[in-house]
N, C-alpha and C positions, 0 to 999 in steps of 0.2 A: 504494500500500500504506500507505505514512503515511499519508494524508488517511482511509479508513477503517477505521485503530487510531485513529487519533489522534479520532474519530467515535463508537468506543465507547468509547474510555478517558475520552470526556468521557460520556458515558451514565452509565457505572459511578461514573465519580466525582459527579455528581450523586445517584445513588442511595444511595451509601455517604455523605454530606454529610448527605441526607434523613434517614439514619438514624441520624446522628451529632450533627447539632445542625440539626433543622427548624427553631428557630426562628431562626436565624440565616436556614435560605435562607428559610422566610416574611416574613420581612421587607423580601424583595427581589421577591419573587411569592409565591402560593397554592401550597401543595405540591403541588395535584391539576396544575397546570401545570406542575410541576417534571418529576414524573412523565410528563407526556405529553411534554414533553420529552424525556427519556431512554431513553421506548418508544419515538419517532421515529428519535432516534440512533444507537441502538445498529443497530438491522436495516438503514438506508443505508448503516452503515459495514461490516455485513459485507458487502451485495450489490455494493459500491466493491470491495471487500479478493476476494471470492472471483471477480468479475468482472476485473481484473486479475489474479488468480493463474492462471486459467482461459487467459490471452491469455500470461503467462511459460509456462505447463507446454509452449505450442509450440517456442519458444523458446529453452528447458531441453533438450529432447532432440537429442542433436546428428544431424546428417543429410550426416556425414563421415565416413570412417573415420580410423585414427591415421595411413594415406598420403596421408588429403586428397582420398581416392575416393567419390565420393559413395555412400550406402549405399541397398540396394534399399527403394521404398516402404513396403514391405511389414516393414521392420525397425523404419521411423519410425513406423511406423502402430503397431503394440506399443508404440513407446518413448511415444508420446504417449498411448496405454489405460493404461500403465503408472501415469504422472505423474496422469492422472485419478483413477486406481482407489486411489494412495496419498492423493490429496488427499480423497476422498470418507473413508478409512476414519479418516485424521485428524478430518475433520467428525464424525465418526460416535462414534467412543473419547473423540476430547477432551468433549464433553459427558458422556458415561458417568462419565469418570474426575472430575470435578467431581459427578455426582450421589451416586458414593459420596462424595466429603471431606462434600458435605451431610449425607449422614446418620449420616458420624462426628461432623462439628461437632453436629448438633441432635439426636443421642441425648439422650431425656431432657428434651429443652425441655419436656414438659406439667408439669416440678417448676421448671423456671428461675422465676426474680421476672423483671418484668418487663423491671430492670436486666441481666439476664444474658443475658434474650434479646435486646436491645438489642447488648449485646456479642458475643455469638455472630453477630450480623447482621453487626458488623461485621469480626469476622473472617475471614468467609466472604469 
């Protein structure tokens, strides 16, 4: 799970850097390569992060009772559709709920100067 946060959070931070002082990262490489950099990073770290979470959701569901009795197949098989079906709808809302903050932040960018949208980028 760390290795793919820590995979996008180096994405994002390249990206946010990009858009904060390119000339600093140009100086170290091309921005076009910064960029493919941080498209490459970001999607390994989530197939890392959501392939590990996929191998915990087994894991997570307990397959005991509170006597220590084992629980019928049939309870585990729920518990683990369960842990899938809430890990999907997290995939699913968390991007939604950042696409609204986008369109509260960039309300209005076609009047921003360039400086503002500059900032608003980097807000987001």
């Amino acid at each position: 799970m760390f290795l793919g946060a820590g995979l996008i959070a180096a994405a994002l931070a390249t990206m946010h850097q990009l858009n904060v002082d390119i000339d600093a990262m140009e100086a170290i490489a091309p921005a076009g390569a910064w960029y493919v950099l941080a498209a490459l990073l970001s999607p390994i770290g989530y197939v890392i992060q959501d392939t590990v979470a996929d191998a915990m959701t087994v894991a997570a569901a307990p397959v005991v009772d509170a006597g220590d009795r084992p629980l019928p197949e049939a309870q585990i098989k729920v518990q683990h559709s369960t842990m899938q079906t809430l890990g999907r709808a997290a995939i699913i809302f968390g991007p939604a709920v950042v696409a609204l903050l986008n369109i509260a932040v960039f309300d209005g960018v076609e009047t921003m100067s360039a400086a503002q949208k500059t900032a608003a980028y980097a807000r987001i």
